[in-house]
C-alpha positions in Angstrom: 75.4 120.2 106.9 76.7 123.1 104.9 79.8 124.1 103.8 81.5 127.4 102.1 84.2 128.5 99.9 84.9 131.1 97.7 86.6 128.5 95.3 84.9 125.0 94.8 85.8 123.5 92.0 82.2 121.8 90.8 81.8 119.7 88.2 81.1 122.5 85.8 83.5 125.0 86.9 85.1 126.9 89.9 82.4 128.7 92.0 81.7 130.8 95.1 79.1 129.2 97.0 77.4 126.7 99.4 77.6 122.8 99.2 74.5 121.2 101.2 74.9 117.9 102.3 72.7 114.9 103.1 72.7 111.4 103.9 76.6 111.2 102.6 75.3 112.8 99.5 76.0 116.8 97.6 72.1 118.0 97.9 72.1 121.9 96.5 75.1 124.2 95.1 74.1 127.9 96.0 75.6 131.0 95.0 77.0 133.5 97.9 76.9 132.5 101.0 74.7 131.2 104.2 75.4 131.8 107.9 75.1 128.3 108.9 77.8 126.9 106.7 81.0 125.9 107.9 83.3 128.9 106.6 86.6 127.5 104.9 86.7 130.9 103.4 89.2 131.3 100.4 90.7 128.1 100.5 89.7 126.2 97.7 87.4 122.4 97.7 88.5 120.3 95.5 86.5 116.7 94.9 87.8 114.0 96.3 91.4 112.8 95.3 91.4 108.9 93.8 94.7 107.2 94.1 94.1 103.7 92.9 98.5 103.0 93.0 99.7 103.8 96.5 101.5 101.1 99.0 101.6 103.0 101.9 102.0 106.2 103.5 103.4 108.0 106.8 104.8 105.0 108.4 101.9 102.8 107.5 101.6 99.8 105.4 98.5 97.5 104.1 101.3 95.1 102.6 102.2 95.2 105.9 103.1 91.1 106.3 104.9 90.6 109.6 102.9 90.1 112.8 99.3 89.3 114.0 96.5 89.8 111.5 95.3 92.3 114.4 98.4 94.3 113.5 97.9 94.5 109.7 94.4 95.4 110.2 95.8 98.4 112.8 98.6 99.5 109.8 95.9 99.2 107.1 93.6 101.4 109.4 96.4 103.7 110.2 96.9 104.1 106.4 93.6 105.0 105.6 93.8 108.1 108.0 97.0 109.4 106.8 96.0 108.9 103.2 93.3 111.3 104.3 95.9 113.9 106.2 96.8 113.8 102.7 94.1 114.8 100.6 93.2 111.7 99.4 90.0 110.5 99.5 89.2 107.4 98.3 92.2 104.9 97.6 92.8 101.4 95.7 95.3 100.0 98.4 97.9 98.5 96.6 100.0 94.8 97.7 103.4 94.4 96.5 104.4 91.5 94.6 105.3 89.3 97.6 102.6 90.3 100.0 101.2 86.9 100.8 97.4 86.6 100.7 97.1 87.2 104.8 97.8 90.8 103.6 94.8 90.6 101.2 92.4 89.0 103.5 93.7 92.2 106.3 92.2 94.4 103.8 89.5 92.5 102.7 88.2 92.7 106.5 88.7 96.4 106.9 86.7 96.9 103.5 83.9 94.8 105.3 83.8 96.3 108.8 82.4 100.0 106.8 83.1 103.0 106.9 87.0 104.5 108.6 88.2 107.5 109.9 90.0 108.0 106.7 89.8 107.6 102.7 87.4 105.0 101.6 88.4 101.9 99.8 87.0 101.4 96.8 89.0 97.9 95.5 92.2 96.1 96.1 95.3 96.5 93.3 98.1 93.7 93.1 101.1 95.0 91.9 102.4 91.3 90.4 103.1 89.1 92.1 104.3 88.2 88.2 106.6 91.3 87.3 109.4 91.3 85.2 111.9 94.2 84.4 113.5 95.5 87.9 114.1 99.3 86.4 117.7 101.5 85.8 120.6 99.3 87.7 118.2 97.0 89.0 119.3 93.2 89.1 116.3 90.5 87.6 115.8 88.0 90.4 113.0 86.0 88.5 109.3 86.0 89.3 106.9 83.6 91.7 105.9 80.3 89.9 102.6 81.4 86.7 99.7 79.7 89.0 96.4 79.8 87.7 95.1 78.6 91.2 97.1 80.8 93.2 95.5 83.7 90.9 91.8 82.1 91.6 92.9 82.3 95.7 93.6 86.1 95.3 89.9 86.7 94.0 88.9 84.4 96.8 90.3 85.9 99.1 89.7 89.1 98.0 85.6 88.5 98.1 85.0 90.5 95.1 87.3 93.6 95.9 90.2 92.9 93.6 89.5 95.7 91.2 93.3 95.6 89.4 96.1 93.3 88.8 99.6 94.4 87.2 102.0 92.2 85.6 104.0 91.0 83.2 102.4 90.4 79.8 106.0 88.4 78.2 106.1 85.9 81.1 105.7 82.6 80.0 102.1 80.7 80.6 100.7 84.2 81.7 98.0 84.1 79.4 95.5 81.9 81.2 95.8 84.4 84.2 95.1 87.1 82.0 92.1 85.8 81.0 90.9 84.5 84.1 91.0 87.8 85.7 89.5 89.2 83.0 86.6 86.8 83.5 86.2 88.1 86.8 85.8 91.6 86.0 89.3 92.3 87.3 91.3 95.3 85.0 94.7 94.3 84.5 97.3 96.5 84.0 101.1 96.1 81.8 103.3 96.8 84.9 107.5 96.3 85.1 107.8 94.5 81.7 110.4 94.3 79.1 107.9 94.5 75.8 109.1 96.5 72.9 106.3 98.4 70.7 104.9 95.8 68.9 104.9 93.4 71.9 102.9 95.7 74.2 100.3 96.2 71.7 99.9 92.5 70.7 99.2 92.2 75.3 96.9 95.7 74.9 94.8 93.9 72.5 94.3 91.0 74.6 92.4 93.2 77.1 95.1 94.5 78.8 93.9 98.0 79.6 96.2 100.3 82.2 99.6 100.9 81.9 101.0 101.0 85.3 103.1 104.1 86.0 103.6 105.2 82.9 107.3 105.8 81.3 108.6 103.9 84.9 110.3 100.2 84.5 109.1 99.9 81.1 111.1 100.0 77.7 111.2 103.6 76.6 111.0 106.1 73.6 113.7 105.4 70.9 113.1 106.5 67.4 113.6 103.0 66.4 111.2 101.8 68.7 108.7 103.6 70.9 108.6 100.7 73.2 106.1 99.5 75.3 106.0 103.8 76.4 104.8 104.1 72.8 102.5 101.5 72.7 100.3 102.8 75.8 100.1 106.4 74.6 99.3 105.1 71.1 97.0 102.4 72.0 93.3 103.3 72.2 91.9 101.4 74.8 94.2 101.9 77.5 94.3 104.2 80.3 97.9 105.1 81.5 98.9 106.0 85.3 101.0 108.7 85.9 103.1 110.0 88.6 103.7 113.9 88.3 106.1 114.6 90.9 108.4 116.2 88.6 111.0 113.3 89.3 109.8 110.2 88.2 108.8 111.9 85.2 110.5 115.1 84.2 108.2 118.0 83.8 109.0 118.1 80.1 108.1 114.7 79.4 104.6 115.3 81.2 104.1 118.3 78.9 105.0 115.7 75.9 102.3 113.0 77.4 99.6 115.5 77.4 100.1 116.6 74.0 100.4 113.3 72.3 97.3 111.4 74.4 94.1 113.2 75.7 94.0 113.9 79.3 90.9 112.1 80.0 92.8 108.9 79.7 95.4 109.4 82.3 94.9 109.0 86.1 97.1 110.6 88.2 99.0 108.2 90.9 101.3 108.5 93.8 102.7 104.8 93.9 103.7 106.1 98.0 106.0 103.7 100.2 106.2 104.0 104.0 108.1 107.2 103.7 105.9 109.4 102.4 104.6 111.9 104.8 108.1 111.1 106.9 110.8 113.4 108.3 113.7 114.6 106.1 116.5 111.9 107.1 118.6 108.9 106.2 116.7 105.8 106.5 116.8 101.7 106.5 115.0 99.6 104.4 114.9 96.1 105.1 112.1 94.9 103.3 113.8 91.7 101.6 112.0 88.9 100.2 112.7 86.2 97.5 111.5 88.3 94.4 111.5 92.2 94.1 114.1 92.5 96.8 114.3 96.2 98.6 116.9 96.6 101.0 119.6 98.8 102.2 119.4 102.9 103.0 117.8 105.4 101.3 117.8 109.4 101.5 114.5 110.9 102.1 115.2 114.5 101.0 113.9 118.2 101.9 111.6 118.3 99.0 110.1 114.2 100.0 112.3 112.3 97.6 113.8 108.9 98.2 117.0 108.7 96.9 120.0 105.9 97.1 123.6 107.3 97.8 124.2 107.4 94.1 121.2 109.1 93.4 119.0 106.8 92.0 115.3 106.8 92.8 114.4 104.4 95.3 110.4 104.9 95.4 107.9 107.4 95.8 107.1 109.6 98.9 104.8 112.6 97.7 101.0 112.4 97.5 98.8 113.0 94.2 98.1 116.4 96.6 101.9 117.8 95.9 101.5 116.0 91.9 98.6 118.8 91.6 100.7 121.5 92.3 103.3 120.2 90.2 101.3 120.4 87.2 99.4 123.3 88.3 102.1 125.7 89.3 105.0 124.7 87.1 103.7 122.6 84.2 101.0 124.8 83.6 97.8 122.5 83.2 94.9 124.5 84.4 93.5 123.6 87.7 90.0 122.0 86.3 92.1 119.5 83.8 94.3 118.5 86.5 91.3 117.3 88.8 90.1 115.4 86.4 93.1 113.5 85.8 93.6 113.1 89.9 89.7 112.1 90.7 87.2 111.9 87.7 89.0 109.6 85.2 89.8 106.4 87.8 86.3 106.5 89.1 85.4 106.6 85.4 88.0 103.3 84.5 87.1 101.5 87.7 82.9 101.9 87.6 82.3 104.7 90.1 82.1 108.2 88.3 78.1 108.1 88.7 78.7 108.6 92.3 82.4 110.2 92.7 84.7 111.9 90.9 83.4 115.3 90.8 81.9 117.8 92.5 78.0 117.6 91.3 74.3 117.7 92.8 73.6 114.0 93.8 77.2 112.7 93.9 78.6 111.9 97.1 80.3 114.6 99.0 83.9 113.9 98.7 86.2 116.6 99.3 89.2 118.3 100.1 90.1 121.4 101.7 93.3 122.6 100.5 95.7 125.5 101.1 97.2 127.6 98.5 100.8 125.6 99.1 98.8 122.2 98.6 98.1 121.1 101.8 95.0 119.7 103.1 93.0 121.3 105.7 90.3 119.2 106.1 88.9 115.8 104.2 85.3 114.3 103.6 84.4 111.1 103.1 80.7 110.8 102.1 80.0 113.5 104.0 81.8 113.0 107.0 85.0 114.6 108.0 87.4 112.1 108.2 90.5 114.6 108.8 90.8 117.9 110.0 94.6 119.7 110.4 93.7 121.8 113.2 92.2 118.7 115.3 94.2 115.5 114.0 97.4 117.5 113.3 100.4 115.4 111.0 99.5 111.9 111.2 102.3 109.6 111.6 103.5 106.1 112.7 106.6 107.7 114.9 107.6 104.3 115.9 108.5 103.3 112.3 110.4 106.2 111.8 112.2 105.8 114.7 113.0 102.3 114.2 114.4 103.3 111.1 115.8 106.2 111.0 120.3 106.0 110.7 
């Protein structure tokens, strides 16, 4: 198979050309173009889009915990296509803090069946289930009981997939978890915590080595204290998620967190709930468990952002596909830096930038057609086209929507 663009954003640069593929892999890059390739004309190919912090998206959950383990295997499929409708390519489904471990073993099994008609999963993140701070207004409900063996069951379960764990690093009696992930080749990440500065380097220097959407439910900036905000941008080892939206994160902080840390140590996240992808509308949540409850309504606006009645931010609903034009068209980081940040760096932190990542001769073709508004047209997997606008159309679970919608 060939394809053709007059914009492909290779590994060295953006280029008119021809990719060739074989056996799931990028074979030759040649200058012009070839009568047999597939034509996407102007539009620009981008490499494959990495989101290793996203719950859900266009109606479907992999958390999803209610029901048959038939049905969470059908909403974790369902996921995986509109993930690709998206622009994503490969993904790092991520369980809440109460999902129980039928939701890790749903996933587990669609990881082992092979390849899906949508992004490819490359691990399993656990956001908690040991989480602390609850964020602006938010009301501390406590956190599940610090078990060692119910942290040995998720890797069991898991069957070698769990590639990240976020939580806590203050909790009491975490420690031993820490390092027993650790000792299983698991990254874990500094997620919802209270830490000041000092604190949050003291847990970085245990091995701590993400910072889980950075400058969200964690102390902040004060010229006092930088916080646990400061510690992950000053900190050398750790790599620091960040959603660009433009709302979780002003645009003129982002500029600030590029200036004061490199790019190459950022990776570029969604953190998506069931909305994203959704209809404009007014919506109920009812999603209420012991810990970490989220309930009530919620306003999913024009632009895709979830918003209470007051105006506080109730999640996340855009995909690292609209974060790139963000940063692209009104922070003004050039196109090449931006796709490193969104594909290259977490297969680089999570062991896979020899094969993804990047655009290159002998990487696997993973790619996304995109419009010039940030859309995706079409989306390889390995070679295989696992999403195509003009076949598929807008993916979506109507039935959630519908069951929801005020």
């Amino acid at each position: 198979m060939k394809v053709q663009s007059m914009r492909i954003y290779m590994e060295d640069g953006c280029k008119a050309g021809v990719l060739t593929i074989e056996n799931s892999k990028i074979t030759a890059f040649t200058p012009g173009t070839d009568p047999e390739a597939i034509d996407y004309g102007d539009k620009r190919i981008i490499p494959g889009i990495f989101d290793t912090h996203n719950h859900a998206s266009c109606g479907f959950s992999p958390r999803e915990s209610e029901g048959s383990p038939e049905e969470r295997v059908y909403q974790t499929k369902g996921y995986l296509k509109a993930l690709a409708s998206q622009g994503t390519v490969n993904v790092l489904p991520t369980l809440s803090a109460v999902t129980p471990l039928e939701g890790f073993a749903a996933v587990t099994s669609v990881i082992e069946e092979g390849p899906q008609d949508g992004a490819k999963i490359l691990g399993i993140h656990s956001e908690g289930p040991w989480l602390n701070r609850v964020g602006e207004k938010g009301i501390k409900t406590g956190w599940p009981e610090v078990s060692l063996d119910y942290a040995k069951a998720m890797v069991e379960t898991c069957h070698g997939h769990l590639r990240l764990v976020a939580l806590a690093p203050e909790i009491p009696g975490i420690d031993p978890i820490i390092e027993y992930f650790l000792s299983q080749g698991v990254a874990i990440a500094a997620a919802h915590s209270d830490n000041n500065f000092q604190q949050a380097m003291a847990a970085y220097d245990k091995g701590i080595s993400v910072a889980t959407h950075l400058g969200n439910v964690m102390t902040g900036l004060h010229h006092r204290d930088v916080g646990g905000l400061g510690a992950a941008i000053l900190h050398p080892n750790v790599e620091c998620e960040v959603i660009c939206d433009g709302l979780h994160i002003c645009n003129e902080m982002l500029k600030l967190y590029f200036r004061m840390k490199d790019t190459d140590r950022f990776m570029m996240i969604s953190d998506c709930s069931n909305l994203s992808g959704g209809p404009a509308g007014r919506y109920r949540v009812t999603s209420k468990k012991k810990y970490f409850t989220a309930e009530g309504e919620m306003n999913l606006t024009p632009e895709g952002f979830l918003l209470s009645d007051t105006g506080r931010l109730r999640g996340s609903s855009q995909p690292v596909l609209y974060d790139i034009g963000n940063l692209v068209e009104k922070v003004g980081v050039p196109m090449e830096t931006v796709l490193k940040m969104a594909c290259l760096n977490p297969c680089k932190k999570y062991g896979f930038a020899d094969q993804k990542g990047s655009l290159a001769v002998g990487k696997d073709a993973d790619f996304a057609v995109i419009t010039d508004d940030y859309k995706a047209q079409c989306t390889y997997s390995e070679g295989r086209k696992v999403y195509d606008r003009d076949v598929d159309g807008i993916v979506l679970n109507e039935k959630y929507f519908e069951e929801n919608r005020l």
